[in-house]
C-alpha positions as CSV (number, residue, x, y, z in Angstrom):
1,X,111.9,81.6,125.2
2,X,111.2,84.5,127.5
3,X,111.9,83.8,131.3
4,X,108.8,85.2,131.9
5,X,107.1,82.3,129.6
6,X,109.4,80.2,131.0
7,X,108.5,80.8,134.6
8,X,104.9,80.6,134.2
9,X,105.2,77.4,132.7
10,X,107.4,76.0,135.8
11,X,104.3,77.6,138.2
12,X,102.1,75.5,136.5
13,X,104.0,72.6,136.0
14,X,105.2,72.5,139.4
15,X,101.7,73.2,141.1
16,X,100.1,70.2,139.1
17,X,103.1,67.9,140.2
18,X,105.1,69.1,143.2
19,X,108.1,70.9,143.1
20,X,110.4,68.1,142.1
21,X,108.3,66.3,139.6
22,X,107.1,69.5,137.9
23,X,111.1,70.7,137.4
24,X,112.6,67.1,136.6
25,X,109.5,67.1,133.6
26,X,110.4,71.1,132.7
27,X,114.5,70.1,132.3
28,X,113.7,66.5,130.7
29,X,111.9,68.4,128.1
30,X,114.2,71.1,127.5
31,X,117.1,68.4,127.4
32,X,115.0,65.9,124.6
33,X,115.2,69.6,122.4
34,X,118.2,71.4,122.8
35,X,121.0,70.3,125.8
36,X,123.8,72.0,125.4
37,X,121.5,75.6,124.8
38,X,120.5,78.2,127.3
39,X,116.5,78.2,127.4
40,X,117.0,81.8,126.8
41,X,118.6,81.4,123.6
42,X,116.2,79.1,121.9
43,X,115.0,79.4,118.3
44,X,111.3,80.3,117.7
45,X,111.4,76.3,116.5
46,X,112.8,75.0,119.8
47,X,111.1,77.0,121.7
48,X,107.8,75.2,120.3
49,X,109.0,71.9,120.5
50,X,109.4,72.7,124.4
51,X,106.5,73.7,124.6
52,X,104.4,71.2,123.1
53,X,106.2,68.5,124.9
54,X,105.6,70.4,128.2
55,X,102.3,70.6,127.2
56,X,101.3,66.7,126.3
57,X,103.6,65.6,129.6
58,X,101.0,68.4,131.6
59,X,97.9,66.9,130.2
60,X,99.2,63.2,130.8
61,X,99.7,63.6,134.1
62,X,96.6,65.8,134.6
63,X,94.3,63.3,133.2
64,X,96.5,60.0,134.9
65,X,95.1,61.8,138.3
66,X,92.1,62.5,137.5
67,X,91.5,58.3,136.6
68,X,93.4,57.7,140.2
């Protein structure tokens, strides 16, 4: 993944959650795929797994405060 990507996705993540919420969720999920690997050195294959799991933890929490 591109650190560009990568920091877009943490500005979003973090502004929807808070700082410490939105980075716990962005290392959890980069953890679950690859632990031991550099986010920069991910396989195209990784790098969507990531991605959909930051994407389905996003919308979770999106719609969990919008029923609050």
């Amino acid at each position: 993944m591109k650190i560009k990507d990568w920091i877009k996705i943490e500005e979003a993540m973090t502004k929807l959650m808070g700082w410490d919420a939105g980075i716990e969720a962005m290392c959890d999920s980069h953890r679950e795929v690859a632990p031991k690997k550099p986010i920069y050195e991910l396989s195209d294959r990784e790098d969507k797994k990531v991605k959909y799991r930051l994407r389905k933890r996003y919308l979770k929490y999106k719609e969990d405060i919008n029923d609050s």
